[in-house]
Chimera marker file (.cmm) of the C-alpha trace (Angstrom):
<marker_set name="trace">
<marker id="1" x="126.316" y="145.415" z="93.283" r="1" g="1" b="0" radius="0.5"/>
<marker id="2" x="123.765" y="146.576" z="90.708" r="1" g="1" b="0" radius="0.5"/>
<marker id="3" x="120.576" y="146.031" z="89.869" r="1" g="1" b="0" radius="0.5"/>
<marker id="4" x="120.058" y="146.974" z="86.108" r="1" g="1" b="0" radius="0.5"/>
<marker id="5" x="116.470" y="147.265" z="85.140" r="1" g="1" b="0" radius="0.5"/>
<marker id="6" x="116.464" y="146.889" z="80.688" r="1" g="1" b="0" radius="0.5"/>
<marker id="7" x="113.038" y="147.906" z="79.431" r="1" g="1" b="0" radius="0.5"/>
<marker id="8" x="112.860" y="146.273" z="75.722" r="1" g="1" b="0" radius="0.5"/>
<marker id="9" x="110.846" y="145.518" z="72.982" r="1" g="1" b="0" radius="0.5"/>
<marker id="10" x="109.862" y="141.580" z="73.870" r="1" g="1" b="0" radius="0.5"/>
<marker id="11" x="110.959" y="140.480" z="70.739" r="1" g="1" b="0" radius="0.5"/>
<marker id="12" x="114.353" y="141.231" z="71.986" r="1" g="1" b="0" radius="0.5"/>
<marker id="13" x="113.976" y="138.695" z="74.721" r="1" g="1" b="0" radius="0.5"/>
<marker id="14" x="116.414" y="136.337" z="73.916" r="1" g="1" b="0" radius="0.5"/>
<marker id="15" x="119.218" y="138.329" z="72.493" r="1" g="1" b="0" radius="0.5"/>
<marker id="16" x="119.024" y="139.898" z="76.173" r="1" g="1" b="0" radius="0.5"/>
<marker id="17" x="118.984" y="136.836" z="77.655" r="1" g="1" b="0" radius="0.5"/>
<marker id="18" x="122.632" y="136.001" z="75.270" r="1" g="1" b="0" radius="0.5"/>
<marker id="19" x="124.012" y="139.266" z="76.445" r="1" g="1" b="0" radius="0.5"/>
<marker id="20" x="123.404" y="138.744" z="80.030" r="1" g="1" b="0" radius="0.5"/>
<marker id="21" x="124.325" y="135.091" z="80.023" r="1" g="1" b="0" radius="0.5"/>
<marker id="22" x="127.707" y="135.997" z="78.344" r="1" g="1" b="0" radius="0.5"/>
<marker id="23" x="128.692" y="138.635" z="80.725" r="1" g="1" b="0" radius="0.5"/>
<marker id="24" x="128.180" y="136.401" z="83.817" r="1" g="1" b="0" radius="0.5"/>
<marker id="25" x="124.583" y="137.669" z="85.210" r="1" g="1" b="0" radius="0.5"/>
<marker id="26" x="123.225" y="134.689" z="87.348" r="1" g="1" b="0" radius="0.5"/>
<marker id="27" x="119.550" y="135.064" z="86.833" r="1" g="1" b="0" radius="0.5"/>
<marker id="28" x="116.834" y="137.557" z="85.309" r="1" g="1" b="0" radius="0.5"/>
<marker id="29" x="113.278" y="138.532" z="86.696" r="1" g="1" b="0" radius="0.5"/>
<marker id="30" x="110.934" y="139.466" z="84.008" r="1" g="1" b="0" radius="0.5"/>
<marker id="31" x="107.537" y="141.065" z="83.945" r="1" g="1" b="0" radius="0.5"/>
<marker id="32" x="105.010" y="142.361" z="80.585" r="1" g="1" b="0" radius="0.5"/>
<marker id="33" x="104.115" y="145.919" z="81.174" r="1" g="1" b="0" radius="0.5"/>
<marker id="34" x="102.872" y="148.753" z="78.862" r="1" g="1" b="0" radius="0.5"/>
<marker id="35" x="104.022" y="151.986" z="78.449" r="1" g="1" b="0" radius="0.5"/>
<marker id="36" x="105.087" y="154.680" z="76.477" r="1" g="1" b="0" radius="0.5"/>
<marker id="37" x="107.693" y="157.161" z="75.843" r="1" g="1" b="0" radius="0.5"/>
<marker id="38" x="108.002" y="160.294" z="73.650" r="1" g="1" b="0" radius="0.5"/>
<marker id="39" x="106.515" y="158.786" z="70.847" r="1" g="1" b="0" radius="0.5"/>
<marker id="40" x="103.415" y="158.166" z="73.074" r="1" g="1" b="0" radius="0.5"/>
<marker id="41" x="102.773" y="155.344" z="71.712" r="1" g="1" b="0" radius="0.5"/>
<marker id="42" x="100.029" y="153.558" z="69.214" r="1" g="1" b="0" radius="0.5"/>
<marker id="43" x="96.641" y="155.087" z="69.249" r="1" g="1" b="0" radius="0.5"/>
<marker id="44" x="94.098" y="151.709" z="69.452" r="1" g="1" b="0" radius="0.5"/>
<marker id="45" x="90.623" y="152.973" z="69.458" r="1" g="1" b="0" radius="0.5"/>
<marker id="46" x="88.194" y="150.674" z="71.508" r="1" g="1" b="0" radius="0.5"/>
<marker id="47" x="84.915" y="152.995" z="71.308" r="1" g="1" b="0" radius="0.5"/>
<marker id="48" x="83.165" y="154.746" z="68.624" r="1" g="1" b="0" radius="0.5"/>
<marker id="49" x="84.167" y="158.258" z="70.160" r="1" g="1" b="0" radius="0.5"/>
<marker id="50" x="87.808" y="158.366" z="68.282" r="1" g="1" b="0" radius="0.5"/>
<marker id="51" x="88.932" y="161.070" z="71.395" r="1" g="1" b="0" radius="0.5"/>
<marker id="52" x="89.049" y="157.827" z="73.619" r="1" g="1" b="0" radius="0.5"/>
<marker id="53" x="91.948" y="155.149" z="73.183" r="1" g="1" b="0" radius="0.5"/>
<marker id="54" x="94.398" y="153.456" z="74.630" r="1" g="1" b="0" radius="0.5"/>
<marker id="55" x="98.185" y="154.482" z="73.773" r="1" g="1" b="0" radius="0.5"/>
<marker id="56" x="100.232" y="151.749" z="75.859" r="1" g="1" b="0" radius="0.5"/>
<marker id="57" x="103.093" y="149.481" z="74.169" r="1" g="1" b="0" radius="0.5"/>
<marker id="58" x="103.583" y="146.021" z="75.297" r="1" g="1" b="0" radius="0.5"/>
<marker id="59" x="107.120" y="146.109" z="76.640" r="1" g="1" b="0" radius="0.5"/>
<marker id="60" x="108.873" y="143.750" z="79.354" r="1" g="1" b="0" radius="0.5"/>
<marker id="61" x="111.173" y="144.600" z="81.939" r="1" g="1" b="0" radius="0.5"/>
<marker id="62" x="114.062" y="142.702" z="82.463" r="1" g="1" b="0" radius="0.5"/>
<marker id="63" x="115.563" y="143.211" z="86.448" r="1" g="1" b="0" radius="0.5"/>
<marker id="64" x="119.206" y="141.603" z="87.021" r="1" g="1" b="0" radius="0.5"/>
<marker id="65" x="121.144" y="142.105" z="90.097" r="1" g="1" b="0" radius="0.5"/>
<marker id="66" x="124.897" y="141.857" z="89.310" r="1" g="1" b="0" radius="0.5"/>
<marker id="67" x="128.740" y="142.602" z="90.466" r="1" g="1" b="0" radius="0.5"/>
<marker id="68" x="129.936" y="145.722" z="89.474" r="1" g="1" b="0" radius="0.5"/>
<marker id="69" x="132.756" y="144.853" z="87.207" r="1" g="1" b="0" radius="0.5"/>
<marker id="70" x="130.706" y="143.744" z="84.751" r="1" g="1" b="0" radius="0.5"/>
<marker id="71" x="127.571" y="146.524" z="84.507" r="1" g="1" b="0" radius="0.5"/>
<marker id="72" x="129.773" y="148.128" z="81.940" r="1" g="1" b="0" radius="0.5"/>
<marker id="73" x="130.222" y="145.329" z="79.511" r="1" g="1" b="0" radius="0.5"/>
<marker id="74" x="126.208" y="144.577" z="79.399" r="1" g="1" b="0" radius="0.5"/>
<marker id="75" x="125.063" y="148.113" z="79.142" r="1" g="1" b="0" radius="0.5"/>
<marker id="76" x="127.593" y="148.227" z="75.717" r="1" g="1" b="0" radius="0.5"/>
<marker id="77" x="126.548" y="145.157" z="74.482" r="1" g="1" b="0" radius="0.5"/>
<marker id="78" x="122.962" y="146.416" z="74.521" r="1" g="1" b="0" radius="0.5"/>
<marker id="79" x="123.483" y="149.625" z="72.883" r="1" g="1" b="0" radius="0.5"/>
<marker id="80" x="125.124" y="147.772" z="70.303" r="1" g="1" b="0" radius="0.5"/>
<marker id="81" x="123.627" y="144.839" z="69.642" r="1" g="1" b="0" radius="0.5"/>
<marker id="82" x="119.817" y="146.076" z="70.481" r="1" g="1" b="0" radius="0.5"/>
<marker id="83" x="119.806" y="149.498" z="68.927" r="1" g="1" b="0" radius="0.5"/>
<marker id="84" x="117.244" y="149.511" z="65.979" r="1" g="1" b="0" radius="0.5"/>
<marker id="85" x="117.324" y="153.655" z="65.912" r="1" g="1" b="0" radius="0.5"/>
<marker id="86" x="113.788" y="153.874" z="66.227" r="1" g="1" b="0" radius="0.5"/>
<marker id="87" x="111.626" y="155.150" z="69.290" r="1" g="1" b="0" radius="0.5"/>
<marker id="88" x="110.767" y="152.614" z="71.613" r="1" g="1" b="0" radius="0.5"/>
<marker id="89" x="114.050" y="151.020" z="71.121" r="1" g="1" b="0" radius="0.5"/>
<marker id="90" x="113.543" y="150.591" z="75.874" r="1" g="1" b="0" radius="0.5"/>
<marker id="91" x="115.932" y="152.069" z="78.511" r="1" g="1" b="0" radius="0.5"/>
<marker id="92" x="118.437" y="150.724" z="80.811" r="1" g="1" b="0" radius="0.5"/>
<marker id="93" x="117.874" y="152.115" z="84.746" r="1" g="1" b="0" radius="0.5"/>
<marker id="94" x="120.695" y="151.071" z="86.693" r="1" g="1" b="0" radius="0.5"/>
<marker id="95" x="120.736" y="151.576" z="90.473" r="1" g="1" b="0" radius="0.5"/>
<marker id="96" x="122.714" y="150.359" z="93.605" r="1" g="1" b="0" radius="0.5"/>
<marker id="97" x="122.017" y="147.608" z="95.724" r="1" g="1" b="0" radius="0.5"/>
<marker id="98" x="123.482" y="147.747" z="99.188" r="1" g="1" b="0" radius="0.5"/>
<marker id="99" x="123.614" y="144.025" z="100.050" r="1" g="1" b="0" radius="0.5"/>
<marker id="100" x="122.016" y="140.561" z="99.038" r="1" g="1" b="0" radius="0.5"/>
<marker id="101" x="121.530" y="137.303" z="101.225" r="1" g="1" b="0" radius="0.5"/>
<marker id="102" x="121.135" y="133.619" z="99.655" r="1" g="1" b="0" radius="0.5"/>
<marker id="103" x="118.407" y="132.375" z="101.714" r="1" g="1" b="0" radius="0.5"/>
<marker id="104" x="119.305" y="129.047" z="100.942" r="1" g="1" b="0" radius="0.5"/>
<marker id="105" x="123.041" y="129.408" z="101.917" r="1" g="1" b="0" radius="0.5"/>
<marker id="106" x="123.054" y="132.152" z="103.899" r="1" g="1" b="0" radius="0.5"/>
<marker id="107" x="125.725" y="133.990" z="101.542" r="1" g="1" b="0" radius="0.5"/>
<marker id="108" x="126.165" y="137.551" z="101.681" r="1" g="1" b="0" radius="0.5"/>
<marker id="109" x="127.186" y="140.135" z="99.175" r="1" g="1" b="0" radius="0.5"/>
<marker id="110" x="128.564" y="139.565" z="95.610" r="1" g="1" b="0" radius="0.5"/>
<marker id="111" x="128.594" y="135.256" z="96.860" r="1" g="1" b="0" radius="0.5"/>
<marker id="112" x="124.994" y="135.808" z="97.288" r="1" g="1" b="0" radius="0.5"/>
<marker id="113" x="124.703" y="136.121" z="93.229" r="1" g="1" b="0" radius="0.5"/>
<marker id="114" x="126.122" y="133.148" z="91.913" r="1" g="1" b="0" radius="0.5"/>
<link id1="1" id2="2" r="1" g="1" b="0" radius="0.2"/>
<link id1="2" id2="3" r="1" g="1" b="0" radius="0.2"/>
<link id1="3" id2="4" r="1" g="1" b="0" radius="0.2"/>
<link id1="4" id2="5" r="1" g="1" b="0" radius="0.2"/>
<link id1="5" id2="6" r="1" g="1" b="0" radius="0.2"/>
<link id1="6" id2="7" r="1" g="1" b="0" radius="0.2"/>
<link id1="7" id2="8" r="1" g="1" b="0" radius="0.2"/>
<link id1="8" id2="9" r="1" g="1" b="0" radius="0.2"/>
<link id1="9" id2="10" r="1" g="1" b="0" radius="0.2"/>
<link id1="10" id2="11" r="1" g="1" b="0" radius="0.2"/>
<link id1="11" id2="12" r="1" g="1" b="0" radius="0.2"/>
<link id1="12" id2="13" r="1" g="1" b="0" radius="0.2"/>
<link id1="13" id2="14" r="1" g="1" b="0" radius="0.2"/>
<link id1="14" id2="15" r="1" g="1" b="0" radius="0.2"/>
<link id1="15" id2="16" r="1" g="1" b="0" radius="0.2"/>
<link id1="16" id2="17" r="1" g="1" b="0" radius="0.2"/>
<link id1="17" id2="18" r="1" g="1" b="0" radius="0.2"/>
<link id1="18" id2="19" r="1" g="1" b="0" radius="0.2"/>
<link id1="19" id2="20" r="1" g="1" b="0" radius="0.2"/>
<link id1="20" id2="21" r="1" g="1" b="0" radius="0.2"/>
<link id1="21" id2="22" r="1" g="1" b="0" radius="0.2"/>
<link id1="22" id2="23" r="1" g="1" b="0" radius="0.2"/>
<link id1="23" id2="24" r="1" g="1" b="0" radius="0.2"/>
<link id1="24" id2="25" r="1" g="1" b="0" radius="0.2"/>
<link id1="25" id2="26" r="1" g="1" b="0" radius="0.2"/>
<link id1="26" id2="27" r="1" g="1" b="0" radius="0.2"/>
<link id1="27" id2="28" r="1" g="1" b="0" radius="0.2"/>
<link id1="28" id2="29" r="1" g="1" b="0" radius="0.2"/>
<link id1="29" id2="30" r="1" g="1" b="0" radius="0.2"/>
<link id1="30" id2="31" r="1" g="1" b="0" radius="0.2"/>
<link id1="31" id2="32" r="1" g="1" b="0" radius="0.2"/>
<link id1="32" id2="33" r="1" g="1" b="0" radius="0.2"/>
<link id1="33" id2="34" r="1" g="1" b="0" radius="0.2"/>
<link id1="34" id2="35" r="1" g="1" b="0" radius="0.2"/>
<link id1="35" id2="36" r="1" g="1" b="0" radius="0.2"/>
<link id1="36" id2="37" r="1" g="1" b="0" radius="0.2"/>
<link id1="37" id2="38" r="1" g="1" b="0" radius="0.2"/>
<link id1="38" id2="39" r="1" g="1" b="0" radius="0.2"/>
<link id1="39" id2="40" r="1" g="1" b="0" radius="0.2"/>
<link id1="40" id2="41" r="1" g="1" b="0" radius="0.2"/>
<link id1="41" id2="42" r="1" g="1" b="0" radius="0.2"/>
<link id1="42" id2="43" r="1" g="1" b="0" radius="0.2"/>
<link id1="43" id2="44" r="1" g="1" b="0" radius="0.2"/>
<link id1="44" id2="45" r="1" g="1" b="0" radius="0.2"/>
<link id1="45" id2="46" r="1" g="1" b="0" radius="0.2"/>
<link id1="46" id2="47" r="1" g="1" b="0" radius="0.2"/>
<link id1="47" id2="48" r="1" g="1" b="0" radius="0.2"/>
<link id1="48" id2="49" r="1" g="1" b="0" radius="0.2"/>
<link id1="49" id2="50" r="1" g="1" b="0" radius="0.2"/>
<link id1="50" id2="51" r="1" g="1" b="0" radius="0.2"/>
<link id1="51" id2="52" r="1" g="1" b="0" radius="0.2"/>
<link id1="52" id2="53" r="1" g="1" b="0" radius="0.2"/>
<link id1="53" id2="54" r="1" g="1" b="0" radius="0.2"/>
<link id1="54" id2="55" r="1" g="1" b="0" radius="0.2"/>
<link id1="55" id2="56" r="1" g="1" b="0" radius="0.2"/>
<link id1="56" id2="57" r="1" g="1" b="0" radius="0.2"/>
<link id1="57" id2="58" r="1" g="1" b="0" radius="0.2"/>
<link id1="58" id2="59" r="1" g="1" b="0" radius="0.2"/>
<link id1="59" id2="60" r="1" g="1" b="0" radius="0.2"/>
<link id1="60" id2="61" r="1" g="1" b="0" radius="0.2"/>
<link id1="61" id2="62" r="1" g="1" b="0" radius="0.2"/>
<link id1="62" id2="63" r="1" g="1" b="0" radius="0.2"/>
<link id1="63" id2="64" r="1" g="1" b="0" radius="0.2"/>
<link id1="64" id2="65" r="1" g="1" b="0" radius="0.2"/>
<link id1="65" id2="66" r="1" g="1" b="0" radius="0.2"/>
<link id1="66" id2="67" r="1" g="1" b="0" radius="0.2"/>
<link id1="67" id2="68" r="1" g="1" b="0" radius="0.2"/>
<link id1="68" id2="69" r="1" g="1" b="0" radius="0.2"/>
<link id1="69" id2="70" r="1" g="1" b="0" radius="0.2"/>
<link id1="70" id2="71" r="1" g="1" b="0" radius="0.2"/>
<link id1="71" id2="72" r="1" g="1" b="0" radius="0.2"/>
<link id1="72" id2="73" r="1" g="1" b="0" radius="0.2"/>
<link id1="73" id2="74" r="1" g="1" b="0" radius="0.2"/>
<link id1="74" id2="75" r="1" g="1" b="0" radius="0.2"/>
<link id1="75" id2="76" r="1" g="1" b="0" radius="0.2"/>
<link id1="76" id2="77" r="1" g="1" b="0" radius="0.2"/>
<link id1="77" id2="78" r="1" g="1" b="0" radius="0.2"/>
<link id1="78" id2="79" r="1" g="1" b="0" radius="0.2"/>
<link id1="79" id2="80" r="1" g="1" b="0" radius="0.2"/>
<link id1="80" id2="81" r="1" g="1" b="0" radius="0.2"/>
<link id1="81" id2="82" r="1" g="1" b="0" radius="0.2"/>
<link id1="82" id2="83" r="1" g="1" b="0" radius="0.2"/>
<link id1="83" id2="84" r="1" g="1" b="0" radius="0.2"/>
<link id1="84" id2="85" r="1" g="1" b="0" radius="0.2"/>
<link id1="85" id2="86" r="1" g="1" b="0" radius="0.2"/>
<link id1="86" id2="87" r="1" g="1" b="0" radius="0.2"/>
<link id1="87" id2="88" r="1" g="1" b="0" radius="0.2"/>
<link id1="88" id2="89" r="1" g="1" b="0" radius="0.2"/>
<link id1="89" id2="90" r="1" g="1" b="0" radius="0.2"/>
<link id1="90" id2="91" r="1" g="1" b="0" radius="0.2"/>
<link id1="91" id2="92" r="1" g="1" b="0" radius="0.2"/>
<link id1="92" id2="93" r="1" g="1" b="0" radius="0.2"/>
<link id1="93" id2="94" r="1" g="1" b="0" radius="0.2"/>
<link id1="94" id2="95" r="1" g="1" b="0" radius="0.2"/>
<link id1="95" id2="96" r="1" g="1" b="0" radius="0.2"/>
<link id1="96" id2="97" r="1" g="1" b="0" radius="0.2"/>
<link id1="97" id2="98" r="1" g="1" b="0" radius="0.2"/>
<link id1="98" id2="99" r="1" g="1" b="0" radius="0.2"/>
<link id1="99" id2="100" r="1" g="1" b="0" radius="0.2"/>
<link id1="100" id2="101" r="1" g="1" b="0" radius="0.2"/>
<link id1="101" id2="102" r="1" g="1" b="0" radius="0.2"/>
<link id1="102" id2="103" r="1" g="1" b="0" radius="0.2"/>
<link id1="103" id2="104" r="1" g="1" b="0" radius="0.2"/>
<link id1="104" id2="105" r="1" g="1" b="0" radius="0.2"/>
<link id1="105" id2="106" r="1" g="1" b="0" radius="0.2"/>
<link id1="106" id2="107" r="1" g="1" b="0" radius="0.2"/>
<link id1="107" id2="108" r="1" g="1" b="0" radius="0.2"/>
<link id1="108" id2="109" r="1" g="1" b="0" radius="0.2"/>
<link id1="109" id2="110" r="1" g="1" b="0" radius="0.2"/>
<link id1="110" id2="111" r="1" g="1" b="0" radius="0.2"/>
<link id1="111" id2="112" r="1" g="1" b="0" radius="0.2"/>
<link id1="112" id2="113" r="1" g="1" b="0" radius="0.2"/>
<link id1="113" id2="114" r="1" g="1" b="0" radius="0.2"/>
</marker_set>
């Protein structure tokens, strides 16, 4: 199992939510954060000293666990279908998860995600 962690754009939202649904992920957690990357994002000035400002971007992050068979086929869908080309465009951390448990069911492993 995975857990992929897709940092986007939140106008991208629901063309995530396609991707994911299409390649079999069984649910999303999603959170607004702000951040920047190498383009350090947009000065917004909230004083009159213009050496003060906040740089963040409104982003969301998108967290998925899924079975490993199908990481592959999301992580190319998103390159191609949410690629703009332009800075800020998100990232895609993908790390392992050792085990899940349904609390409802008490399933274990890859039956714990559907």
């Amino acid at each position: 199992m995975k857990e992929l962690e897709i940092i986007i754009k939140p106008e991208k939202l629901e063309n995530l939510k396609r991707i994911l649904d299409s390649e079999g992920a069984n649910g999303v957690m999603i959170s607004n954060i702000f951040g920047y990357g190498k383009q350090k994002g947009v000065r917004q000035v909230y004083t009159r000293d213009d050496n003060v400002g906040v740089n963040l971007l409104p982003k969301l992050s998108v967290r998925t666990v899924v079975k490993d068979e199908i990481v592959d086929g999301i992580i190319k869908k998103v390159l191609s279908e949410l690629n703009t080309g332009s800075f800020g465009d998100g990232k895609i951390f993908i790390k392992n998860i050792e085990n899940a448990v349904k609390i409802r069911t008490g399933e274990i492993g890859d039956e714990a995600l559907e």
